[in-house]
C-alpha positions in Angstrom: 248.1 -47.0 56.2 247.2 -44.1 54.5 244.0 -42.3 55.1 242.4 -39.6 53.3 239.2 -38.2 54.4 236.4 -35.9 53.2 235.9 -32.8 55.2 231.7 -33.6 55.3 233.0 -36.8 56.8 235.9 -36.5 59.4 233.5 -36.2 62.1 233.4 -40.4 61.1 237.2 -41.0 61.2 237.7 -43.2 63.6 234.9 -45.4 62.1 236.4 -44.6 58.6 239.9 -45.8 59.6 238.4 -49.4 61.0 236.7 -50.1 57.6 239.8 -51.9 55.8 240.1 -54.5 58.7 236.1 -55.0 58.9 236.7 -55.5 55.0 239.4 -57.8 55.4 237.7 -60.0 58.5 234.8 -60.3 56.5 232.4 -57.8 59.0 230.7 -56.1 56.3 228.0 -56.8 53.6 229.6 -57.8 50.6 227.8 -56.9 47.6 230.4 -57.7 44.9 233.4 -59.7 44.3 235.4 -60.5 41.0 238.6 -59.1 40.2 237.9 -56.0 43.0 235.4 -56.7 45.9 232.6 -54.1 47.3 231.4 -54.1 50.4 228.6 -51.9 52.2 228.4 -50.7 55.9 226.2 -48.2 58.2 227.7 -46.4 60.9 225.1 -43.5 62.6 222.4 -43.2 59.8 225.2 -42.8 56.8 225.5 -46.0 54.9 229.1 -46.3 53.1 230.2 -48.5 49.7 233.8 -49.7 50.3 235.5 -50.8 47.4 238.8 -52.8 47.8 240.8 -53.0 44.7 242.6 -55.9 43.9 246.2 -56.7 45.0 248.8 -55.1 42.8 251.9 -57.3 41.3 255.4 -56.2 42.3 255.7 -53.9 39.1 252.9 -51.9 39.9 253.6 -51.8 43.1 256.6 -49.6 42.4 254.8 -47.8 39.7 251.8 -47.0 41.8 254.2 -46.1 45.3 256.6 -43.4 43.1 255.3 -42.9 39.8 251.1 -42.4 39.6 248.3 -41.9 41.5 246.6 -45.1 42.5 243.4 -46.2 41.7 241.6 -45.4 45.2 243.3 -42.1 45.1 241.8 -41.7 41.3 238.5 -42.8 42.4 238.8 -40.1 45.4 239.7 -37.1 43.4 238.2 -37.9 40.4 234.3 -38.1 42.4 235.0 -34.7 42.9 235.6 -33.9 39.4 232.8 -35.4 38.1 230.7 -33.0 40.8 232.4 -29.8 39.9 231.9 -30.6 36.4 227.6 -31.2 36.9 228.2 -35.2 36.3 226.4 -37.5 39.3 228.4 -39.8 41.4 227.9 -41.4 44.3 229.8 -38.7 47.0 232.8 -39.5 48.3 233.7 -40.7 51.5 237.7 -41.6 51.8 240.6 -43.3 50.4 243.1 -45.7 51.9 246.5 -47.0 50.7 248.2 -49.8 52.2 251.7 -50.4 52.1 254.9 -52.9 53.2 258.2 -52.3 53.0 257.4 -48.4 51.6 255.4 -50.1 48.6 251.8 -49.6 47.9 249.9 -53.1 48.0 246.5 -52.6 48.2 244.2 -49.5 48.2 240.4 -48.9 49.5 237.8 -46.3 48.2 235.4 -45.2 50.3 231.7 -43.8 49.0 228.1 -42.7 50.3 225.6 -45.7 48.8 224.0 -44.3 45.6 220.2 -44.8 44.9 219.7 -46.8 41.1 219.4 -49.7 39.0 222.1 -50.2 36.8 221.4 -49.6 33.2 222.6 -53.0 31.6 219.3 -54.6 33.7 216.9 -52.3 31.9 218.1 -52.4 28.8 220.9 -55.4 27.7 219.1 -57.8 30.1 215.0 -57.8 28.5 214.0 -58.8 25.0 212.7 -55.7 23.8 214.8 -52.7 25.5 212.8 -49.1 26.3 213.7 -46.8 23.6 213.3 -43.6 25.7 215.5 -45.1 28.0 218.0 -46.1 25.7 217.9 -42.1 24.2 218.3 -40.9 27.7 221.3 -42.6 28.1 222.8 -41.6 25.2 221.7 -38.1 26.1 223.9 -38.3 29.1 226.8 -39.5 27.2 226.5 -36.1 24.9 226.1 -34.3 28.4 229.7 -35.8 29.7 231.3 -35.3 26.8 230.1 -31.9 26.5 231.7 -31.4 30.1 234.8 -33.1 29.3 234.2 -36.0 30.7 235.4 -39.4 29.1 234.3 -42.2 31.3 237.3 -44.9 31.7 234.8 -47.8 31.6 231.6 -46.7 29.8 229.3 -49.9 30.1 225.7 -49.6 31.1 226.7 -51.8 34.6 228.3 -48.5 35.5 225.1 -45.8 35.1 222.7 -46.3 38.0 219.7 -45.2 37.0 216.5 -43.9 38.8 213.4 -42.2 37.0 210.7 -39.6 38.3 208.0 -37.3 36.8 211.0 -35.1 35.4 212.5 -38.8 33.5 215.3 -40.6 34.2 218.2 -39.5 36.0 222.1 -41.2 36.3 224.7 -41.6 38.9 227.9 -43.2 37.2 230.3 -45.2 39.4 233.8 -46.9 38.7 235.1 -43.5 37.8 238.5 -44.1 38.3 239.9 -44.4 34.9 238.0 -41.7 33.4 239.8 -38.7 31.4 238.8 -35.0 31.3 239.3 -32.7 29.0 238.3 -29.0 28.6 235.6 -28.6 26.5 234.3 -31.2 24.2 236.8 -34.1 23.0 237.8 -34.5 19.5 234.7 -36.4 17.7 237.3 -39.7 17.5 237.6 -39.5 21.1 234.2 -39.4 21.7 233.2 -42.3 19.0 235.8 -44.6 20.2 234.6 -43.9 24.2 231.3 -45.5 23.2 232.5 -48.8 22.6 232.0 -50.3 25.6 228.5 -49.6 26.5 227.3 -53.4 25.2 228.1 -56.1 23.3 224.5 -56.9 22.2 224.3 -55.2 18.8 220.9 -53.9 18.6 220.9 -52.1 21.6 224.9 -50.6 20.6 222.9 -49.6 17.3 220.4 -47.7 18.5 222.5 -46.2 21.4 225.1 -44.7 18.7 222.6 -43.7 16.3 220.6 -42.0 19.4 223.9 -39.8 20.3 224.7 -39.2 16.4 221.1 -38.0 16.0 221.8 -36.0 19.5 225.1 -34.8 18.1 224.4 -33.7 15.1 226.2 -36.4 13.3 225.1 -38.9 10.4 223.8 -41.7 11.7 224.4 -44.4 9.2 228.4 -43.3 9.0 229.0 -43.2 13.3 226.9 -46.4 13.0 229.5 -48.3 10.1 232.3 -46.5 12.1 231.1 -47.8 15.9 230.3 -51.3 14.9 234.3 -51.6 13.5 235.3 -50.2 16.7 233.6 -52.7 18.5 234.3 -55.2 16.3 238.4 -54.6 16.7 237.6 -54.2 20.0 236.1 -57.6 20.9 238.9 -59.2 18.5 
């Protein structure tokens, strides 16, 4: 097993290295499972989100052990991205890789819990959606991109949202397929990375017209040209 740690958080690794068996026998909270599963655990005050992805087939199993990073690792170095670049996510903790016979089989990403409701709740899941939340989001979408930050997964189950007397604030997770660039993407790039925010039209509407308007752009033409991508997209 391979165990990479956090320097804020080696004083916890002998706790750290026990969390893939307490995942595996079941000895943690688990607060998600579909195709990966998410757990969550305290040890002395610090509560941590595991995240086990799933099993890998016996191609990427060669591909991921000599030819790219896996996802955990991703996850790992890519939280730190996000931070150096201004972006909120959750901090990270560790990353684990386990392997048989010198292949990589399954790997564990390790973060502190992050405070927030995720943004498809607020918005996709009520009849009538908050338009100043819906701008904010889009306002942190212009902020990524103008970082170079390209979000792998860009849904609104992936922005955790919490909101004080200075508005509303984000913390995206399920970085790990995410792309960076150095300064702000090409406009295509940055059209076609909103496509997956939601499928319910009206909100996708007024979230691309709220980061044209943001942007500088025409809204009715990124409008025409978002719907097609999400229509090709869904097809």
């Amino acid at each position: 097993m391979k165990i990479v740690i956090d320097p804020h958080y080696q004083h916890h690794a002998p706790f750290i290295a026990q969390l893939p068996r307490l995942f595996d026998e079941g000895q943690m909270e688990l607060i998600y499972a579909k195709r990966n599963q998410v757990g969550r655990v305290s040890h002395q005050g610090e509560t941590m989100i595991v995240k086990r992805f799933k099993r890998v087939n016996i191609v990427q199993r060669v591909v991921y052990s000599f030819f790219r990073k896996t996802k955990a690792e991703r996850a790992y170095l890519f939280a730190e991205e996000y931070r150096r670049r201004g972006i909120m996510t959750p901090r990270r903790v560790a990353y684990m890789e386990r392997r048989q016979w010198g292949l990589f089989t399954v790997g564990y990403f390790v973060s502190a819990e992050a405070q927030g409701t995720e943004c498809h709740l607020l918005l996709r899941e009520v009849k009538e959606f908050d338009v100043k939340l819906a701008d904010a989001v889009a306002a942190q979408v212009v902020l990524m991109h103008s970082r170079g930050v390209l979000h792998g997964d860009l849904n609104l189950s992936n922005f955790l949202c919490t909101e004080d007397s200075d508005g509303y604030h984000f913390t995206m997770i399920d970085i790990n397929r995410s792309k960076f660039t150095t300064g702000m993407p090409s406009d295509d790039a940055c059209l076609k990375n909103l496509v997956r925010l939601t499928h319910r039209r009206d909100l996708y509407d007024y979230l691309v017209r709220s980061y044209a308007r943001q942007r500088g752009w025409n809204e009715d033409a990124t409008a025409a040209a978002a719907l097609q991508l999400l229509n090709r997209f869904e097809h």
